[in-house]
N, C-alpha and C positions, 0 to 999 in steps of 0.2 A: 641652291640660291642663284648659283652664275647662269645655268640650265636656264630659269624661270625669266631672270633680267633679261638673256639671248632671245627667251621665246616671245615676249614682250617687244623688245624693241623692232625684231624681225615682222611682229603682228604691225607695229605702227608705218614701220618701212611700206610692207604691203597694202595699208590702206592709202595710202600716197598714189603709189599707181596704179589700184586696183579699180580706189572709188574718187577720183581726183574733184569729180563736183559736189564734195562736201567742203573744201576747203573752199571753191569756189564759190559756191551758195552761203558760207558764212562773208566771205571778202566782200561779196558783193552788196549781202544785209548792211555790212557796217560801213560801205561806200553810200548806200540809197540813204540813210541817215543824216550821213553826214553832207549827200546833197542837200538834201532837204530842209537843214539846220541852214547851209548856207542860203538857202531857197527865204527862209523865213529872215534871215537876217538882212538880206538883203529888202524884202519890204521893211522894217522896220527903222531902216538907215537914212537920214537927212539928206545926206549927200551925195549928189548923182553920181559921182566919180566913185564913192564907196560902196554904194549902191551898184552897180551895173560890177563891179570887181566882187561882190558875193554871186551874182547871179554868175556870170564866166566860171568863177571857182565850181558853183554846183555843177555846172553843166559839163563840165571836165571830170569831175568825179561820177555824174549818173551817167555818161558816157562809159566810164570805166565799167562802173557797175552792170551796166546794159551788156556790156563785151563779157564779162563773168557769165554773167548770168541772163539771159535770153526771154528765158521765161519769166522772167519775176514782172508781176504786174510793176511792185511799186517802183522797181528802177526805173521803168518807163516815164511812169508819173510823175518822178523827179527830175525825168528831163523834161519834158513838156512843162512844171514847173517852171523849172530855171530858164528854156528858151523861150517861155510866154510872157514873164516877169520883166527879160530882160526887152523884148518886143516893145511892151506897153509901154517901159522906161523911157524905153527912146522914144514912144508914139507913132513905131513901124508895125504896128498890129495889121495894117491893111496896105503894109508898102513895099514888103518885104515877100514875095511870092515864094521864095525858097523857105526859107526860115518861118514860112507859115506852114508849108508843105510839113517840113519836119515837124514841126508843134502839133498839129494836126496829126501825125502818123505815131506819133508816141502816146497821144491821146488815144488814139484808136484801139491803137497795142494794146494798150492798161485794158480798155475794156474787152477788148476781145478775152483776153487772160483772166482779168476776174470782170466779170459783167454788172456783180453788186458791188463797184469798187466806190465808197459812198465820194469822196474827192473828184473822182472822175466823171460819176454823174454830173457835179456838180457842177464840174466847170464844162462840161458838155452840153449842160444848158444853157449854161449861161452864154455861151459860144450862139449856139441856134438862136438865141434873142437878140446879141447886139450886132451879129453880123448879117449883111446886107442880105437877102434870097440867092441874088446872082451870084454871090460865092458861099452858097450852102446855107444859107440861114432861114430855118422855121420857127417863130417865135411861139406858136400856136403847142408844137411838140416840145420847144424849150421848155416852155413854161410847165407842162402836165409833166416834164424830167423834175424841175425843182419841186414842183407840188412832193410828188413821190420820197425825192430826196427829203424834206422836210417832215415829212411824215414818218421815213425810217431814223432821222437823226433830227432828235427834236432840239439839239444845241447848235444846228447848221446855222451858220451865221451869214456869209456869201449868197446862199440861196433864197433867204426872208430879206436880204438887200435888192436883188435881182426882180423876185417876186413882187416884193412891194412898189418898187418904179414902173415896172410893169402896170402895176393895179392903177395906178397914178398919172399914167398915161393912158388910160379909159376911162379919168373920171370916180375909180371907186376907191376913193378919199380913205373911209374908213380901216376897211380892209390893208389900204395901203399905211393908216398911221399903227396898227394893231400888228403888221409885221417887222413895220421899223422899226417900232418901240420895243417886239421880242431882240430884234437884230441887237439894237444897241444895249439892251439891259444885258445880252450873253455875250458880248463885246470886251463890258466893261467888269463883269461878273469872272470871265477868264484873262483879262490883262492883256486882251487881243493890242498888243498897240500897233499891229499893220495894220487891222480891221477897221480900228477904233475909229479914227478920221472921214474916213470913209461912212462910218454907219451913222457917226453924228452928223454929218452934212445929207443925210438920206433922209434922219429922222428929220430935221430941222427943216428940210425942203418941204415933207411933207405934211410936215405940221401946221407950215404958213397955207401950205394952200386947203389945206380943209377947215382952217380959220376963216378963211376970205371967201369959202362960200358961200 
């Protein structure tokens, strides 16, 4: 029995130094989470001061995560999360040259590592639509990114927001009120309440204006 306890723990000891990025690919899963948890709470938060302290927390944990784990698409994702969230909060999406650098190269990372990473699609298009040509933006390829996206995740929410002001901004009214309207019904259908604001003032925008045509 002492034999067997000996040979057991000597087996555990050895995976320790044998295989050490099992420990580290678990630490890391449960850091990317837990950015990502602060990722989401952090949109969902009133208060800017509240707000911008979840978006830091995540960024400090999928930093961490990132350093475990190298390879993992989603640490990535969770930082480019947390550093994009916290951008937009401030209204430094277009002011901040370094800290878009970094946002940008996490994004990349995610997709380089998993290419069908449906999140990263998403905000990859949504990237190439609102930002300007001269700093990398094709709205024409954003948009055929979100199509696609929406097509493999028919509960995409983000991407029928994007889509539809898109549509709405050449005019094609309909299209544009048939995507809000999926947006906000799967919005309100999952308890999205970061989304939720957002996809009502999308739907509502476009509602008036294909009324007053």
């Amino acid at each position: 029995m002492h034999r067997m306890l000996y040979i057991m723990f000597a087996s555990l000891l050895l995976s320790w130094f044998v295989i050490p990025g099992v420990w580290g690919e678990e630490s890391a899963h449960v850091l990317t989470k837990q950015a990502m948890d602060e990722c989401q709470e952090g949109r969902r938060a009133k208060d800017s001061k509240i707000r911008l302290a979840h978006f830091e927390r995540g960024r400090a944990l999928a930093e961490k995560a990132v350093e475990l784990d190298n390879r993992s698409a989603d640490a990535h994702f969770a930082l480019f999360c947390s550093i994009g969230e916290r951008m937009r909060a401030n209204g430094e999406v277009l002011f901040s040259v370094f800290e878009y650098g970094l946002m940008t190269d996490s994004l990349e990372q995610t997709l380089r590592l998993n290419p069908n990473h449906i999140d990263a699609l998403s905000s990859k298009g949504t990237i190439l639509i609102e930002v300007p040509r001269l700093l990398g933006g094709d709205p024409e390829k954003g948009e055929a990114m979100l199509r696609q996206v929406i097509k493999e995740d028919p509960e995409s929410i983000n991407a029928r927001m994007v889509v539809a002001r898109t549509c709405a901004d050449r005019g094609e009214y309909q299209e544009a009120f048939d995507l809000a309207k999926k947006a906000l019904e799967l919005a309100r259908a999952a308890n999205r309440e970061d989304l939720l604001p957002e996809a009502e003032k999308t739907f509502s925008d476009i509602q008036t204006k294909l009324a007053s045509k």
